[in-house]
C-alpha positions in Angstrom: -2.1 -81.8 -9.0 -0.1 -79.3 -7.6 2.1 -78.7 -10.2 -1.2 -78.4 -12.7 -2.1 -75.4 -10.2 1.1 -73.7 -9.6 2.5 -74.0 -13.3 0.8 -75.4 -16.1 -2.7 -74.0 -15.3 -1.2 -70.1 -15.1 0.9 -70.6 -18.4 -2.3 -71.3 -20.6 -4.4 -68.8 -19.1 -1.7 -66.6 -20.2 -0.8 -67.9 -23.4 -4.3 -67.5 -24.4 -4.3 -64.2 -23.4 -1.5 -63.4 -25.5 -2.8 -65.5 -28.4 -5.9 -63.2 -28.2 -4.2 -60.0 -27.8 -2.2 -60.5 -30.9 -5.4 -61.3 -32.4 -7.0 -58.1 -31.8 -3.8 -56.3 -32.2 -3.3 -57.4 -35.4 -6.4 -55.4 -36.9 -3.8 -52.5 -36.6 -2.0 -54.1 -40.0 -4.5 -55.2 -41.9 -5.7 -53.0 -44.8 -8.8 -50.3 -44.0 -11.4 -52.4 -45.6 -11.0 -55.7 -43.6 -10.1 -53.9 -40.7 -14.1 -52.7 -40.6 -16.5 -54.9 -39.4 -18.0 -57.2 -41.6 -21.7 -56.1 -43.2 -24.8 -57.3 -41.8 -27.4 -56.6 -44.5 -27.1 -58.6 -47.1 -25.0 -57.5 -50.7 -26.5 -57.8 -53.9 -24.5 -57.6 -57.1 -25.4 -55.0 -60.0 -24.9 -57.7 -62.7 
């Protein structure tokens, strides 16, 4: 159980972290229109 504490436990806490920073990084890349949040109200088309 030690080893769970001292090793294993601290590498997924961090590999999550980085999994979620490169996740919210990678808004930086995408083009301007997805990079915007997405609509709330709902779209209607004109045809």
């Amino acid at each position: 159980m030690a080893i769970f504490r001292q090793y294993v436990a601290p590498f997924l806490i961090v590999l999550v972290f980085l999994v979620a920073l490169v996740a919210v990084s990678s808004r930086i890349f995408l083009p301007a229109d997805m990079a915007a949040p997405a609509p709330t109200e709902e779209v209607t088309s004109a045809s």
